[in-house]
mmCIF file as Biopython writes it, N, C-alpha, C and O atoms, coordinates in Angstrom:
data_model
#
loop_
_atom_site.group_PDB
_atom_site.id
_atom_site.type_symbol
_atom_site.label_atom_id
_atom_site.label_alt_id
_atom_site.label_comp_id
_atom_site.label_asym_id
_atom_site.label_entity_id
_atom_site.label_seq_id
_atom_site.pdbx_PDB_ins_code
_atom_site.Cartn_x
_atom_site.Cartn_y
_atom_site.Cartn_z
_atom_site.occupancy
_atom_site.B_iso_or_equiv
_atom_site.auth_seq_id
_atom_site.auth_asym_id
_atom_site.pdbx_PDB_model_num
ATOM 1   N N  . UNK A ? 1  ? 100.462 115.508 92.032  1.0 0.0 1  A 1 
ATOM 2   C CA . UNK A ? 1  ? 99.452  114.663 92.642  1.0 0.0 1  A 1 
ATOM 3   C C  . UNK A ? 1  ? 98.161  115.469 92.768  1.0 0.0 1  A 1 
ATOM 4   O O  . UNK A ? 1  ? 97.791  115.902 93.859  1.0 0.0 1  A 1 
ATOM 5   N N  . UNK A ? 2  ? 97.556  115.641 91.762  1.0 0.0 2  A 1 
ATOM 6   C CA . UNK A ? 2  ? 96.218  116.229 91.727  1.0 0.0 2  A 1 
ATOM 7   C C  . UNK A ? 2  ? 95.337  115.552 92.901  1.0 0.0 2  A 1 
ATOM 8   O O  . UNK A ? 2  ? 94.669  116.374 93.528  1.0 0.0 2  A 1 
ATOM 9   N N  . UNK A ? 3  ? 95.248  114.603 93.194  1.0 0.0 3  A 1 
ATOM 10  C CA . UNK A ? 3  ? 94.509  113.881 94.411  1.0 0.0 3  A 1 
ATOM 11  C C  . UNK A ? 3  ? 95.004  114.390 95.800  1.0 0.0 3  A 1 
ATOM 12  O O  . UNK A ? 3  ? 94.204  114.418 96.736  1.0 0.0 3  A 1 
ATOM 13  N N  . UNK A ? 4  ? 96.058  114.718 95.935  1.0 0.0 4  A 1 
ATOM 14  C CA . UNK A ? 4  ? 96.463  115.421 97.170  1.0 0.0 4  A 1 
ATOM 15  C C  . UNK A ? 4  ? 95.396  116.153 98.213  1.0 0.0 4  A 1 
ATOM 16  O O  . UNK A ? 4  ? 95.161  115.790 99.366  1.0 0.0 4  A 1 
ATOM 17  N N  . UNK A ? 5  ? 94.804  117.293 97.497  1.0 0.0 5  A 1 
ATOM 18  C CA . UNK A ? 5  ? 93.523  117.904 98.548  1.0 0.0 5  A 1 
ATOM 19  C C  . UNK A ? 5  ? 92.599  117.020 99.124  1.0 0.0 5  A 1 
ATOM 20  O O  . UNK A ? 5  ? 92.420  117.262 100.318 1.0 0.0 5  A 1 
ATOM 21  N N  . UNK A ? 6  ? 91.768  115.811 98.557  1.0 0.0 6  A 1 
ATOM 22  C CA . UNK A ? 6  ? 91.421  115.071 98.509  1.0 0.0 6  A 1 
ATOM 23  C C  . UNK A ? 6  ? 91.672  114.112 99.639  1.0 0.0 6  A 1 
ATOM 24  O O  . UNK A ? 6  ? 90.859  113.804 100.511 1.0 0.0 6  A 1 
ATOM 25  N N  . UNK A ? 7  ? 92.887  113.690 99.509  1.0 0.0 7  A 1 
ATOM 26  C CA . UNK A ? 7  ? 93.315  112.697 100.417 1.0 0.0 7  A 1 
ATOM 27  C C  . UNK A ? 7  ? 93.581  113.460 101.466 1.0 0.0 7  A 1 
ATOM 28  O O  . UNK A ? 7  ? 93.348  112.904 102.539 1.0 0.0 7  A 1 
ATOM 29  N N  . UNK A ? 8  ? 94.040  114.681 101.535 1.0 0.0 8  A 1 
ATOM 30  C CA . UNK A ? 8  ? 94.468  115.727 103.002 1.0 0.0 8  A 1 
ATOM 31  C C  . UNK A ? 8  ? 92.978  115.160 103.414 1.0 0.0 8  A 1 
ATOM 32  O O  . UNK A ? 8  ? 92.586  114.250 104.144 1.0 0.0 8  A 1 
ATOM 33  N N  . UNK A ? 9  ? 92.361  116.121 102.610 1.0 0.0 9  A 1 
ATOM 34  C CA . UNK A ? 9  ? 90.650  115.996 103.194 1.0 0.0 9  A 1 
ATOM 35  C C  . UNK A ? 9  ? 90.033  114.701 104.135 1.0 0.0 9  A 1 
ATOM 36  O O  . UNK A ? 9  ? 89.535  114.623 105.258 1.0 0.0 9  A 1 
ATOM 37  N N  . UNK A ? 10 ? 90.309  113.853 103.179 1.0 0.0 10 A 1 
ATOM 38  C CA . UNK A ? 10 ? 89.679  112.350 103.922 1.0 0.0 10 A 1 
ATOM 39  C C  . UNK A ? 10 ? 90.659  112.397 105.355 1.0 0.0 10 A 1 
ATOM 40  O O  . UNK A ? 10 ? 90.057  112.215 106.413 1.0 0.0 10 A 1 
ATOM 41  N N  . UNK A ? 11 ? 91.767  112.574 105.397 1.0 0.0 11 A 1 
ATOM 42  C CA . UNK A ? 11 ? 92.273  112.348 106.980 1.0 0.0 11 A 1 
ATOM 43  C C  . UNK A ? 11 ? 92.059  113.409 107.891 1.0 0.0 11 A 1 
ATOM 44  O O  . UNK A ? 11 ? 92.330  113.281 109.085 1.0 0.0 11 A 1 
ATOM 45  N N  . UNK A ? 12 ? 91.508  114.632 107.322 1.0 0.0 12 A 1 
ATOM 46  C CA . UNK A ? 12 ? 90.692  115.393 108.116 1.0 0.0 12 A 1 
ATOM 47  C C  . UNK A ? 12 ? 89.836  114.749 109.059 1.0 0.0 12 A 1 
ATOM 48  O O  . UNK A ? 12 ? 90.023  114.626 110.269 1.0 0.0 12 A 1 
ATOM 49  N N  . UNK A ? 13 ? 88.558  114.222 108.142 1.0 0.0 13 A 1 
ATOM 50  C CA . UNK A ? 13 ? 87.452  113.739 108.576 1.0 0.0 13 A 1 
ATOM 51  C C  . UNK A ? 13 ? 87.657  112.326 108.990 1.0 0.0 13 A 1 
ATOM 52  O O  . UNK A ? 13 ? 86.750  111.755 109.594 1.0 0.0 13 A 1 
ATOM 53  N N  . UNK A ? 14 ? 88.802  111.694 108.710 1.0 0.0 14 A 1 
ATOM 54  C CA . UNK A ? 14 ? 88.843  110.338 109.541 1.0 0.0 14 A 1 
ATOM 55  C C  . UNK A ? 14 ? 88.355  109.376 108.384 1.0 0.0 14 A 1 
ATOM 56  O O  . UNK A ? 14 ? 87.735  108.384 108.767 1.0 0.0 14 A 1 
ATOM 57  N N  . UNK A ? 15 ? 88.539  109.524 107.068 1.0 0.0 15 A 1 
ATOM 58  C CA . UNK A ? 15 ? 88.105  108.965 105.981 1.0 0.0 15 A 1 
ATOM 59  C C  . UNK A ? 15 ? 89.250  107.704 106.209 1.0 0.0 15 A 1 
ATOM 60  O O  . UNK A ? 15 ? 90.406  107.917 106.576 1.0 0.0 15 A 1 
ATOM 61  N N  . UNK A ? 16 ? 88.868  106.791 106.011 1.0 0.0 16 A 1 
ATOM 62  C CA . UNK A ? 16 ? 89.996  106.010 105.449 1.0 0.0 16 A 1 
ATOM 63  C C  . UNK A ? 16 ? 90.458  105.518 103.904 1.0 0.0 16 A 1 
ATOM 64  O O  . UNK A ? 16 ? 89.806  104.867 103.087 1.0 0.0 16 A 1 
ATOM 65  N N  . UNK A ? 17 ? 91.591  105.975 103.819 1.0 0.0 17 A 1 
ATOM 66  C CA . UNK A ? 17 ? 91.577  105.588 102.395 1.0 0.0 17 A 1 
ATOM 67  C C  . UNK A ? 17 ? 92.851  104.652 101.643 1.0 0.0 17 A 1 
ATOM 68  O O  . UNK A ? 17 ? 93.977  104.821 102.112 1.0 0.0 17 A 1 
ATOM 69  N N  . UNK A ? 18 ? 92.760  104.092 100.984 1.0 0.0 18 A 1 
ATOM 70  C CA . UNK A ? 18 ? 93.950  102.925 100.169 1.0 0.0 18 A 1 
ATOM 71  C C  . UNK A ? 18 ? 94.457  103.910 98.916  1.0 0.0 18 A 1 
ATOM 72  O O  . UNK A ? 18 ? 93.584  104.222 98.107  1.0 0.0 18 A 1 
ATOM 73  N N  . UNK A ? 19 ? 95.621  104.348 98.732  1.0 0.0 19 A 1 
ATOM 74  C CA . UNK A ? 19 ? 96.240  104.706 98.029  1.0 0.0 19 A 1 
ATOM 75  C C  . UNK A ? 19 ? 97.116  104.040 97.025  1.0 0.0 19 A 1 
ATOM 76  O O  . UNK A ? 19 ? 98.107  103.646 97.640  1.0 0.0 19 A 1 
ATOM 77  N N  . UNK A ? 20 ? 97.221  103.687 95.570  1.0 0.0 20 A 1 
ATOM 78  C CA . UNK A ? 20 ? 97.520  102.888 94.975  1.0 0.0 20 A 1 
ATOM 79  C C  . UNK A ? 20 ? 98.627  103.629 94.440  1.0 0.0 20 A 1 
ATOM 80  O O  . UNK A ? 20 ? 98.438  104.840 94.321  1.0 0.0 20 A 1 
ATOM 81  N N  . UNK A ? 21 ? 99.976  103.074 94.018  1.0 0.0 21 A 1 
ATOM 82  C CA . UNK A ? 21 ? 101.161 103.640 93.366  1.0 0.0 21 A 1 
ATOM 83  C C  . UNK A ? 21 ? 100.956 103.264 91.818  1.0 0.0 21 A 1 
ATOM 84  O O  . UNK A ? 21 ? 100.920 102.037 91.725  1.0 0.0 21 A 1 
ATOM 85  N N  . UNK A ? 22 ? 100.858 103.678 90.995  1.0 0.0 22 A 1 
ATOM 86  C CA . UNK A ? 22 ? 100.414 103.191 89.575  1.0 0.0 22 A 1 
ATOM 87  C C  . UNK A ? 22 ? 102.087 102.921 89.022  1.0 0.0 22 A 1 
ATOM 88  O O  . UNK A ? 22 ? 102.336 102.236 88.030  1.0 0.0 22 A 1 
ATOM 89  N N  . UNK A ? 23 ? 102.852 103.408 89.631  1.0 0.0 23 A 1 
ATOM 90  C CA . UNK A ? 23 ? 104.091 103.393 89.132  1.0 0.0 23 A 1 
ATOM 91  C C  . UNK A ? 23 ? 104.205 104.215 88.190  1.0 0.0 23 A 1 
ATOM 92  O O  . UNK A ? 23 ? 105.108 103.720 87.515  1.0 0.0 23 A 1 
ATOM 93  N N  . UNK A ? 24 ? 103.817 105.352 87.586  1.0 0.0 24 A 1 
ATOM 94  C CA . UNK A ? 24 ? 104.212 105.962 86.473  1.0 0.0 24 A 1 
ATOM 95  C C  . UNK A ? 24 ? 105.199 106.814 86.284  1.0 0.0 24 A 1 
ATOM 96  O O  . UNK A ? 24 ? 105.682 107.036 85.174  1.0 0.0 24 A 1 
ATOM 97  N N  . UNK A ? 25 ? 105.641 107.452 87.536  1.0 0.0 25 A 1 
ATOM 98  C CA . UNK A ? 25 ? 107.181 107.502 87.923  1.0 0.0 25 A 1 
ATOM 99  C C  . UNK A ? 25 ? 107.952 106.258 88.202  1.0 0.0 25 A 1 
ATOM 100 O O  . UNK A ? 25 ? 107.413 105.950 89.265  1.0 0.0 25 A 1 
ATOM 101 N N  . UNK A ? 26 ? 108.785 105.386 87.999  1.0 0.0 26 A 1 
ATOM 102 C CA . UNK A ? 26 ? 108.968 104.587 88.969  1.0 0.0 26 A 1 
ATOM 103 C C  . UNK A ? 26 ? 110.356 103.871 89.092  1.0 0.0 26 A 1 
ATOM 104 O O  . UNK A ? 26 ? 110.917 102.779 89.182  1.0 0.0 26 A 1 
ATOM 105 N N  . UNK A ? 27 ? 110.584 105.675 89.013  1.0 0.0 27 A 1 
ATOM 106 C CA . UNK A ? 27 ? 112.257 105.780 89.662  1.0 0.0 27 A 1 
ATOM 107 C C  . UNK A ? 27 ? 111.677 106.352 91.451  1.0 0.0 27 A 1 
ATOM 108 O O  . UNK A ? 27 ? 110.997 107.370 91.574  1.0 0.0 27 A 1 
ATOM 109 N N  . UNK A ? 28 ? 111.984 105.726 92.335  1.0 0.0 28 A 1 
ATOM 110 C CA . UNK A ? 28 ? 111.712 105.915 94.045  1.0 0.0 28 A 1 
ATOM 111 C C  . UNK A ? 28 ? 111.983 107.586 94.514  1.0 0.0 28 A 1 
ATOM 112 O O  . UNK A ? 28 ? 111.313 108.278 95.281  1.0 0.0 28 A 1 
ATOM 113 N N  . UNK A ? 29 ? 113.021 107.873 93.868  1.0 0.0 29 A 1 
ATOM 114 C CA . UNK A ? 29 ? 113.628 109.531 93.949  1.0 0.0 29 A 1 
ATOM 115 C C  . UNK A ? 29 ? 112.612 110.199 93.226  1.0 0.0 29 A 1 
ATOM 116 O O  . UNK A ? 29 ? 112.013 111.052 93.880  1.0 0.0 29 A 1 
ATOM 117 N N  . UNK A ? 30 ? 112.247 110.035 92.017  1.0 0.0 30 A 1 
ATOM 118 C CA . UNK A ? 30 ? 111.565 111.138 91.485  1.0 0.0 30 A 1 
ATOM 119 C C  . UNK A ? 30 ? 109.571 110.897 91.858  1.0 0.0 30 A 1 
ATOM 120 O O  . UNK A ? 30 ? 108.798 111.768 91.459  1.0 0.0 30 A 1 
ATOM 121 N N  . UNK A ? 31 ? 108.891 109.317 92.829  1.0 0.0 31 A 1 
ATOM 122 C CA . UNK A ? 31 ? 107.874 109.737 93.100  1.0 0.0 31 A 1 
ATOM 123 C C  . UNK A ? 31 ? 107.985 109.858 95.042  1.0 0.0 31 A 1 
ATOM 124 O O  . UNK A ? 31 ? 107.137 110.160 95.881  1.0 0.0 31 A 1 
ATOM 125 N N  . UNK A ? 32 ? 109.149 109.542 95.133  1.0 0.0 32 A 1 
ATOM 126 C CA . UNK A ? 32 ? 109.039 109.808 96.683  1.0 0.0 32 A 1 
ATOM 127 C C  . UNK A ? 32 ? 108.876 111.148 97.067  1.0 0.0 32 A 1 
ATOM 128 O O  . UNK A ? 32 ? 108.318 111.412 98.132  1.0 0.0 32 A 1 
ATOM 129 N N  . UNK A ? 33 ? 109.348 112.122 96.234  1.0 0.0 33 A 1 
ATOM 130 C CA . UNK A ? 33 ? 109.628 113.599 96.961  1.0 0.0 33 A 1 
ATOM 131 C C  . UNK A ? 33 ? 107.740 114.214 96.732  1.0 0.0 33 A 1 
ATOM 132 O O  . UNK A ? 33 ? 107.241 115.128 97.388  1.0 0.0 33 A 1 
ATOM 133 N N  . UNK A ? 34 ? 106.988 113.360 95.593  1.0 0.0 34 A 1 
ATOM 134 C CA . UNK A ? 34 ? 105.820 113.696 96.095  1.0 0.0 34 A 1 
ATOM 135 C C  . UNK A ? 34 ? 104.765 113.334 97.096  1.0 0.0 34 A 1 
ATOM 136 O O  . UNK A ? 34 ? 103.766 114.045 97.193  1.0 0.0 34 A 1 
ATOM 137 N N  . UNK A ? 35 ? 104.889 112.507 97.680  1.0 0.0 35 A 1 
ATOM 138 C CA . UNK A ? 35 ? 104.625 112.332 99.260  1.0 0.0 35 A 1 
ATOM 139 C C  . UNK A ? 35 ? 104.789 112.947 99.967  1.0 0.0 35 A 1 
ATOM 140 O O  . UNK A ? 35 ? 103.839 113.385 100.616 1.0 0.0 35 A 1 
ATOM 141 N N  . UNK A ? 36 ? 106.154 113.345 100.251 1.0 0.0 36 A 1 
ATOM 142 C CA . UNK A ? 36 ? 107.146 113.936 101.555 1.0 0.0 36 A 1 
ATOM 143 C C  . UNK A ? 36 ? 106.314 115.660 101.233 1.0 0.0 36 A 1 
ATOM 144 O O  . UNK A ? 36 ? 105.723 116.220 102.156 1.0 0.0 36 A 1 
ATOM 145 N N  . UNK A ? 37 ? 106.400 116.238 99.962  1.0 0.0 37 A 1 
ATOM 146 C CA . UNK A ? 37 ? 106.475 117.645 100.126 1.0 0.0 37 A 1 
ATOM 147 C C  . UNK A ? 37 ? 104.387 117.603 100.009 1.0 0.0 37 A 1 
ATOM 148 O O  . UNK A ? 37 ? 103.790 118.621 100.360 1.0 0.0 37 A 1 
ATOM 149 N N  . UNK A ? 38 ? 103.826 116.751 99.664  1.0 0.0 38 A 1 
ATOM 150 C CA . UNK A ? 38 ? 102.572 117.255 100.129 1.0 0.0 38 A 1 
ATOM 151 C C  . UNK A ? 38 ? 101.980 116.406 101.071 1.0 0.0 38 A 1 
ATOM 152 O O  . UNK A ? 38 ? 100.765 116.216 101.124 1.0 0.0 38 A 1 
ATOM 153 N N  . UNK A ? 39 ? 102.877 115.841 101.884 1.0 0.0 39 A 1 
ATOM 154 C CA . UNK A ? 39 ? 102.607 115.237 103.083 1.0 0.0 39 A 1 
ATOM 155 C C  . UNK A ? 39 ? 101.736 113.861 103.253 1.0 0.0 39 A 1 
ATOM 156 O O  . UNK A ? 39 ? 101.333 113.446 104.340 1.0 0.0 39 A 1 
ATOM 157 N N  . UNK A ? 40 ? 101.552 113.330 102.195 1.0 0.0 40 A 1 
ATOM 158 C CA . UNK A ? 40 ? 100.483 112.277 102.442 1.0 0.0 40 A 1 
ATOM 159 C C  . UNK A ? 40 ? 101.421 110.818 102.602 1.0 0.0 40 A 1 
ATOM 160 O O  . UNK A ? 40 ? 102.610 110.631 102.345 1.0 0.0 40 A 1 
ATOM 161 N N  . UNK A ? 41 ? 100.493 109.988 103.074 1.0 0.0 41 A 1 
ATOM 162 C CA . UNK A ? 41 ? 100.810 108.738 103.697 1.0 0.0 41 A 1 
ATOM 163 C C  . UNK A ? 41 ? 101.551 107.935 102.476 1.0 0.0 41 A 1 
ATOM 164 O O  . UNK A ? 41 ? 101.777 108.583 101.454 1.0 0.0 41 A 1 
ATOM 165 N N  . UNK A ? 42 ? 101.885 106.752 102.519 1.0 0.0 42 A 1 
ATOM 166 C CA . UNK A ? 42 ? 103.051 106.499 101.356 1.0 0.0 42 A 1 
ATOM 167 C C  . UNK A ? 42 ? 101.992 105.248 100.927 1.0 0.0 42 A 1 
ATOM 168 O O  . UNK A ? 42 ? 101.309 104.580 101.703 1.0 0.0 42 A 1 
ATOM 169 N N  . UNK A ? 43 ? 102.053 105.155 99.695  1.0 0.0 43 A 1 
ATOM 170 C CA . UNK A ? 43 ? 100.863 104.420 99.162  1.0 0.0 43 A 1 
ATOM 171 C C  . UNK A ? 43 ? 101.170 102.725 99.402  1.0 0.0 43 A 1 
ATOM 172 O O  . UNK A ? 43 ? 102.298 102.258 99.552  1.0 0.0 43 A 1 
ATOM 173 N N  . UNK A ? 44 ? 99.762  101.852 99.399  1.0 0.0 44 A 1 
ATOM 174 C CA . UNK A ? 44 ? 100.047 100.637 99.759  1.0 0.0 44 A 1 
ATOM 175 C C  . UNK A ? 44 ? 100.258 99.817  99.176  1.0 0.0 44 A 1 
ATOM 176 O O  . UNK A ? 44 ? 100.276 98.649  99.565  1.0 0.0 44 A 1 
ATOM 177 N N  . UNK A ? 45 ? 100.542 100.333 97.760  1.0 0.0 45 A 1 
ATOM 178 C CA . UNK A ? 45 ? 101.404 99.399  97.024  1.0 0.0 45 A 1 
ATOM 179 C C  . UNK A ? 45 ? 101.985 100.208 95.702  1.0 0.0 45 A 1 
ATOM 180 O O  . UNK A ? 45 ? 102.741 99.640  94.914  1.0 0.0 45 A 1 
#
């Protein structure tokens, strides 16, 4: 997730932001564990 710093960043500053799942993983196991291990919010769709 190259966007990761990015999105940390914006909830630093209180950014709000919409995160889109493109699905390009889209087995749940192999894009969930990138959320969880760089911590960001789980996308809104």
């Amino acid at each position: 997730m190259k966007s990761a710093p990015v999105s940390l960043a914006f909830k630093e500053r209180g950014v709000e932001e919409t995160l889109l799942h493109t699905g390009q993983h889209y087995d749940p196991e192999l894009s969930q564990v990138f959320f969880e291990d760089l911590k960001l919010d789980p996308p809104a769709r």
